[in-house]
C-alpha positions in Angstrom: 14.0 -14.4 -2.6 11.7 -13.8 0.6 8.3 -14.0 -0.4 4.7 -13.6 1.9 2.1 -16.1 1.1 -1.6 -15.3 2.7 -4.1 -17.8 2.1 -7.9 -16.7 2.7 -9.9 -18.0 5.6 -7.6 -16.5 9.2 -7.4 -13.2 10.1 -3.7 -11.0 9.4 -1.5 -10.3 12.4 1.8 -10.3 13.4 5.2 -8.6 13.2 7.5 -8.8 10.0 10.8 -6.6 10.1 11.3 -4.5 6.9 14.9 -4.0 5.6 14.4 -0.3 5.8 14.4 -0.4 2.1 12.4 0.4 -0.7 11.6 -3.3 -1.7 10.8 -3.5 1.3 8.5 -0.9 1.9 6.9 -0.6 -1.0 5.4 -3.8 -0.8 4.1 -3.8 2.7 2.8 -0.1 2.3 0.8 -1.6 -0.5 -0.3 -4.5 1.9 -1.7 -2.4 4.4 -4.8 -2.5 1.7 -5.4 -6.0 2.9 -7.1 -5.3 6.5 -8.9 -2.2 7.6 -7.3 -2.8 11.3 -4.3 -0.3 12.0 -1.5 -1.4 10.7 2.0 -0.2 12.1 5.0 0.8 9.8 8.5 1.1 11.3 12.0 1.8 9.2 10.3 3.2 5.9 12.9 5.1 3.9 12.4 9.1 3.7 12.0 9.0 -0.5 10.1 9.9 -3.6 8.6 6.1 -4.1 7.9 6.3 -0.3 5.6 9.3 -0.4 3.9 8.4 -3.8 2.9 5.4 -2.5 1.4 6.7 0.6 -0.2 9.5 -1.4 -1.6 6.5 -3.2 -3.2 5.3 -0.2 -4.7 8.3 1.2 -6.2 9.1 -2.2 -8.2 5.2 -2.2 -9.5 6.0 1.5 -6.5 5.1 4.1 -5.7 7.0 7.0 -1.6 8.0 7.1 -0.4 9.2 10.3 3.3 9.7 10.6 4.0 8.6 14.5 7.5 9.0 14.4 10.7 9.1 12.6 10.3 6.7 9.5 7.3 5.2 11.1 3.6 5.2 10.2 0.1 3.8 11.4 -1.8 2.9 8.1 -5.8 2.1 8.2 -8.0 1.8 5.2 -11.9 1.1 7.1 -13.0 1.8 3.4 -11.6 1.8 0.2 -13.3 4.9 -1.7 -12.5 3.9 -5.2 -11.5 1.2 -7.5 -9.2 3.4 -9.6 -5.5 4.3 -9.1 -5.1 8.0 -9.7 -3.4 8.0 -13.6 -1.5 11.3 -12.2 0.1 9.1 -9.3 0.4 5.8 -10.7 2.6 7.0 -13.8 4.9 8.6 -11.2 6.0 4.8 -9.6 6.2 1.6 -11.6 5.8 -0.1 -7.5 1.7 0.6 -7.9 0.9 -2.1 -9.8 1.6 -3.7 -6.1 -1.9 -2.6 -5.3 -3.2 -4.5 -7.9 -3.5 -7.7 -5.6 -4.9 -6.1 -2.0 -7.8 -4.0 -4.1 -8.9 -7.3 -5.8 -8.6 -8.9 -3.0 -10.6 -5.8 -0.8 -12.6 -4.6 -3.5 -13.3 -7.2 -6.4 -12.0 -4.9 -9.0 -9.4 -2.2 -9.8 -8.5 0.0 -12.7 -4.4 1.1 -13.5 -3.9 2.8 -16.4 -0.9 5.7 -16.8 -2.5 9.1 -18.1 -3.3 9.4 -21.5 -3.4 5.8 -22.4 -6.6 4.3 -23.3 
């Protein structure tokens, strides 16, 4: 199982190739949470978990602009709230990936589906 480690203390960069899947993608979309410099997205499959995700992230403050076929530039200067949208987040089991860049951005984050209390 591939797995990134990121240990505090050095800036991000670099270049990791996606499968062009969605445990791929969903992951690294949710990474892009983790640096408010641009962040380039390349091969991200055209699908439902795809979009919800990125709705995700335009909803907590990032800037989604597709560039091309299956390819995005991602940038979140600010994250505007602490909370995933209930409506979103009951939609895709995959945002409880944003669990770990908010903490790490924001100190705090609230998931809950809809209704629950």
């Amino acid at each position: 199982m591939q797995q990134y480690v990121i240990e505090g203390g050095f800036p991000l960069k670099g270049r990791i190739k996606a499968g062009g899947n969605k445990n791929a993608a969903l992951p690294c979309l949710a990474a892009t949470l983790l640096t408010d410099q641009p962040v380039v997205l390349r091969n991200l499959p055209e699908i439902e978990d795809v979009h919800v995700m990125i709705e995700i992230l335009k909803v907590l403050g990032s800037a989604v602009e597709k560039i091309g076929h299956n390819e995005f530039r991602i940038q979140t200067l600010d994250i505007r709230r602490e909370e995933i949208p209930p409506h979103l987040s009951q939609k895709i089991r995959a945002s409880i990936l944003f669990a770990g860049p908010m903490l790490a951005r924001k100190g705090r984050v609230l998931l809950r589906r809809r209704g629950a209390t």
